[in-house]
Each structure stands twice: as C-alpha cells, then as structure tokens.
C-alpha positions in Angstrom: 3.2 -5.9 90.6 2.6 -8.6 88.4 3.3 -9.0 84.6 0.2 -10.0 84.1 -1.2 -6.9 85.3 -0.2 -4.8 82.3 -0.7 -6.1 78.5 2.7 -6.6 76.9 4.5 -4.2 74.9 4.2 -4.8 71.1 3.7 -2.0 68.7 0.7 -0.6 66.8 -0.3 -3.5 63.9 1.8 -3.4 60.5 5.1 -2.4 62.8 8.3 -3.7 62.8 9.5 -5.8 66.0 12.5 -3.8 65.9 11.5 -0.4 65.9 12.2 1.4 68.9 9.2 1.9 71.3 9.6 6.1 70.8 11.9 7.7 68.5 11.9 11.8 68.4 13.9 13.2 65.6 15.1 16.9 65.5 12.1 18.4 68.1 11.9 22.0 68.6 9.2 23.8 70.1 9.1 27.9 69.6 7.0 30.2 71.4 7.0 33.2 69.7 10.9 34.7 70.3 11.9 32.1 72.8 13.0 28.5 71.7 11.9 26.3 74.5 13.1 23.1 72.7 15.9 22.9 70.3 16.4 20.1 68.0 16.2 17.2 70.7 16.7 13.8 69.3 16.3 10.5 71.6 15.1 7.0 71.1 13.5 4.3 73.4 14.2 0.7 73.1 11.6 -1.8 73.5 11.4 -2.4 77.7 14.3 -0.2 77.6 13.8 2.9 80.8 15.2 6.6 80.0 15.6 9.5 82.1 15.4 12.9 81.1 17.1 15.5 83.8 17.9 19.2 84.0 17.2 22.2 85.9 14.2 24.1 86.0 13.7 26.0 82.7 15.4 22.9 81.0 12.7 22.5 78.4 11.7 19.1 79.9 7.8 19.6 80.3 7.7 21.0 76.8 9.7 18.2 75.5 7.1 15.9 77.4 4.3 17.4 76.2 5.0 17.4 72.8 5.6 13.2 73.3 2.5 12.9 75.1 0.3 15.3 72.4 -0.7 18.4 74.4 2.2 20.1 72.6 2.5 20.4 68.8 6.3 20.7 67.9 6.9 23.3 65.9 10.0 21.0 64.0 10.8 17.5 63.8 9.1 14.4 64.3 7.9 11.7 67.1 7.5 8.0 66.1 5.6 5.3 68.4 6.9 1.8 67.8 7.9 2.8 64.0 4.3 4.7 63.5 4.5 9.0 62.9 2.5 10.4 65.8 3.3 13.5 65.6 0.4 15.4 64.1 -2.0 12.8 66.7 -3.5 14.0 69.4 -3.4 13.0 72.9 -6.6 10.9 72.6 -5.5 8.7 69.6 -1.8 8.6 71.0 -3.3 6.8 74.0 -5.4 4.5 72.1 -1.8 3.4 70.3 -0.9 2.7 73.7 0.8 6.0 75.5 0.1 6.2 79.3 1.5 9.2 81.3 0.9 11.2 84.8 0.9 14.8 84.7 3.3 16.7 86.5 0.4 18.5 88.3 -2.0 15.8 89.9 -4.9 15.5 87.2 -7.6 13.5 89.4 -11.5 13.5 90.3 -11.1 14.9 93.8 -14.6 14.2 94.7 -14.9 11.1 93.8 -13.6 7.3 95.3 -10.2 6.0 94.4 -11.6 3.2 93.1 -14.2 5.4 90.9 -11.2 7.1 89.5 -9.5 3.7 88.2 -12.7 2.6 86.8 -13.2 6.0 84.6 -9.6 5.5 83.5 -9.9 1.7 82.8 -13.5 2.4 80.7 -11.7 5.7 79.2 -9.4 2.8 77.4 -12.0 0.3 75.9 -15.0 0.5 74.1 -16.6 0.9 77.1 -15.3 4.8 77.5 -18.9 6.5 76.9 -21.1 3.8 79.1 -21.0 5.8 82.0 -24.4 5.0 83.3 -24.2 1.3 83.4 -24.2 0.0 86.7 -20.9 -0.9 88.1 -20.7 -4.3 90.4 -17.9 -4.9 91.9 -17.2 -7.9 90.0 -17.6 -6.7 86.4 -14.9 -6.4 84.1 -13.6 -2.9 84.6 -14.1 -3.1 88.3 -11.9 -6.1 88.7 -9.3 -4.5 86.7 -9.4 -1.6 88.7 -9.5 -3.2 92.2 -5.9 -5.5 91.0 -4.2 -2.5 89.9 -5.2 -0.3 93.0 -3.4 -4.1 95.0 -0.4 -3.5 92.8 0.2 0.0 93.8 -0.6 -0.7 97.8 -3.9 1.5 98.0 -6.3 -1.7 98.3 -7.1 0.2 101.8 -8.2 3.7 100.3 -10.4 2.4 97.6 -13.6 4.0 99.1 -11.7 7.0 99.8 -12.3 10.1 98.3 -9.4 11.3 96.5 -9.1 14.5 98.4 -8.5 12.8 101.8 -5.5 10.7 100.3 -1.6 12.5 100.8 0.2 13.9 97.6 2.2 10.7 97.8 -0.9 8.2 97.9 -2.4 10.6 94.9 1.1 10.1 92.8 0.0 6.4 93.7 -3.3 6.5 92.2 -2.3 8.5 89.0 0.5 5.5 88.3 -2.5 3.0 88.8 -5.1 5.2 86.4 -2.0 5.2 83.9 -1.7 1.1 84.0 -4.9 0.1 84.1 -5.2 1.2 80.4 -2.4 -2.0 80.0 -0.3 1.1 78.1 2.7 -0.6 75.8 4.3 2.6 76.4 4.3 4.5 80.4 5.4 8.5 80.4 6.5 10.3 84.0 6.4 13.8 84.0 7.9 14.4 86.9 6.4 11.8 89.7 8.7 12.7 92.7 7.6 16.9 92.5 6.3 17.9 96.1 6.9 14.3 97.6 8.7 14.0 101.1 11.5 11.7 101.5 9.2 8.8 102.8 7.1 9.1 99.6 9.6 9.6 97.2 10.8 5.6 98.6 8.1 4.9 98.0 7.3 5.9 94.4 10.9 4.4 93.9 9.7 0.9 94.4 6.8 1.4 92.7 8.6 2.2 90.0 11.2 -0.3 90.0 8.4 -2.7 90.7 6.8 -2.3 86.8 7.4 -4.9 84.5 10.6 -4.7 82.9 8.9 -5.4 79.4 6.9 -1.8 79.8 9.5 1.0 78.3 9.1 4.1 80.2 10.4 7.5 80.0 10.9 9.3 83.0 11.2 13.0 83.2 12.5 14.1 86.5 14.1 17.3 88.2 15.1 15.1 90.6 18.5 13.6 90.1 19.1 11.1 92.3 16.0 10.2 91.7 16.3 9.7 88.0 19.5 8.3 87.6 18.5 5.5 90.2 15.7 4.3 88.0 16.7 4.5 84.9 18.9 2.5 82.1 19.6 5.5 80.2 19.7 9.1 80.9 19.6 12.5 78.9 20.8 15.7 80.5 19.2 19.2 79.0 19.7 22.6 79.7 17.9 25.6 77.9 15.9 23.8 75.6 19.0 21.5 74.0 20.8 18.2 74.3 23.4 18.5 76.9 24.6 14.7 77.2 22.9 11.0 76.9 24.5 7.7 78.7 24.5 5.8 81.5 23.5 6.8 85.1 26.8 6.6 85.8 28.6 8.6 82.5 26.0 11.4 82.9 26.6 11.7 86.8 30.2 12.2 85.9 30.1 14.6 83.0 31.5 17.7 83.8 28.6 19.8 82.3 26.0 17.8 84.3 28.3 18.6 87.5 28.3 22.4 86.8 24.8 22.5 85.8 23.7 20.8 89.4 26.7 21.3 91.6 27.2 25.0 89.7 31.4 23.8 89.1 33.0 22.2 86.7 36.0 20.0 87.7 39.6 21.0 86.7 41.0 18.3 84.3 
C-alpha cells in the first residue's frame, strides 16, 4: 500500500502538533452493578501503533467502543489529537478522522465489493447523501475505491457480492471501507476473530503494510497476533490496567504469563 493512498495524519484544525493522536484519561464504563471498565488511561502518539490484549471478559470491546463513540463512558475523558471527544458521537468522531472495523463484520452483503467501498468513500465527503447520482467508473469516489480495493489485494472480487467472499477476504474489505475515508486515526477491534491460520498472514501483512504515519490501535485477543504488530502494548484483565510496554516487556511480565499461560513464574 502506498502512502499516497491515505491522507496524512494531522489533527483536527486549532490542535497542537504535539498532542498525542488519542489520549483516554481515567475511563470507566458501569453497567448497572458490574464495572466493565475501570479507570483505564492510555495515550497514542502520532504514527505511533498500540495493542490492547487480554482475555475474554477483559473489558476490551467496551473500552473500544467508548473510543470509537457507540459507548458513552460513564467517567473520564477521550481526546482526539488534543480535541475532547468524548460527549461526540460516532458520526462526528469520524468526520475528525476516526476509522475502525467492527469486531462483528458490518458490511452490505448484497451488494458488490466495490459498491461497498464507494458507500464508505461517499459516507466521508460531502458527497454522503448523493446516492442516486450515477456512478462511472472513473468518477472520483470510484477511483478511490477501485485503488484501495488494489491495496488490500481484492482488485479480483470487485463485482463480487460480498456474501460470496471468505471471512478473511471480508476482514479485507472492512480494512479497505475503513481507509478509503483517508482516516488520520485507524481502530481494530479485533481483525484476526474467526480467521484461519492462512488468513490471519494475511491480515498480518496487510497490516504491517499501512503507512507508518497512520496511528492505529489495535484491539486483539489474539496475542501473538498483537504483540507482532504493534510498538506498544497494554495488558487488561477485568475491566483494569494490568501492564503497558513493549511487545517484548509485556510478553514477559509475570501477570500477562498467568493470565494466558494460567502460571506465574517463581522468581
């Protein structure tokens, strides 16, 4: 994938160059007696790529959510390149520039690959209510769409309906939908969940393929996974910060250990 395929990654206007690309302060999410997050804190650094791991029942999608706007925390704060997001919505967070996938596949089944590209590149501009304007296929929104289906190697399924491509090719697509909006910010929630081997290599290189101006945080269950593609990595477990460092440091920490390999080694 090229650089030029994605707009660069300055923030919203009036923001400082050195305020991190996402900072969440204190974020705790309650639902009703049970306190799915607790008080998380992390930052993202322009460019800069972050993992967040832990088991199932970690608190990760809720955490996500809350980033991405579905979620409203019920304490702390989110800030998007130096600008408080946190009482936006997901619609205005992604015209500030937030582009995410969804941990369950979020896609027009019934229609073409390529029409799904084109909704989500017109769903970014000023174009997102001119629906019944004829589409060529060298207008604007179509050549966009075509270049970033060639960047994530499904040039060949374009006038395929979405329901004949594999889970993998659909992760794929749902990276491509996310780009084409040239985000200056790209969530994960969980890419690699239901992949096979082959496909999980795949989405790897994909991954590692984005520019390396485009901060992105990754959530993951996947460990390997996670810790391959990332500069940064936080651990949670029950809704609270476990541990945040490098791949390396976190793979080695003796609460990460227990909580995946269900030990803890003996000093």
């Amino acid at each position: 994938m090229t650089t030029s395929a994605i707009a660069g990654v300055p923030g919203p206007h009036g923001s400082g160059a050195s305020a991190p690309a996402l900072a969440v302060t204190e974020l705790g999410k309650r639902y009703g007696g049970v306190q799915a997050v607790d008080g998380i804190s992390l930052s993202l650094a322009p460019g800069e790529r972050m993992g967040v791991i832990g088991p199932n029942g970690a608190g990760k999608t809720t955490l996500f959510k809350m980033i991405a706007g579905d979620v409203s925390p019920t304490v702390g704060t989110i800030d998007l390149f130096g600008r408080d997001v946190t009482k936006l919505d997901t619609a205005r967070r992604a015209r500030l520039g937030v582009g995410r996938t969804f941990q369950v596949s979020n896609l027009f089944r019934d229609m073409t690959v390529l029409d799904n590209v084109r909704v989500a590149a017109r769903g970014g501009s000023s174009q997102a209510r001119i629906f019944w304007r004829t589409q060529g296929l060298r207008d604007e929104v179509t050549t966009r769409a075509i270049e970033m289906l060639d960047s994530v190697d499904l040039t060949s399924r374009r006038d395929d309906t979405v329901a004949d491509l594999s889970h993998g090719e659909q992760r794929q697509l749902e990276i491509a939908m996310a780009l084409v909006t040239e985000p200056s910010i790209l969530l994960l929630d969980e890419p690699a969940a239901g992949l096979s081997a082959a496909e999980r290599t795949t989405l790897r290189d994909l991954i590692e393929s984005l520019p390396r101006t485009l901060p992105v945080l990754l959530i993951e269950h996947d460990m390997s996974l996670a810790l391959g593609l990332t500069d940064r990595v936080m651990c949670m477990e029950n809704g609270r910060h476990v541990v945040t460092g490098t791949p390396d440091e976190v793979r080695d920490h003796p609460t990460v250990k227990e909580i995946y390999l269900g030990r803890r080694d003996k000093k």
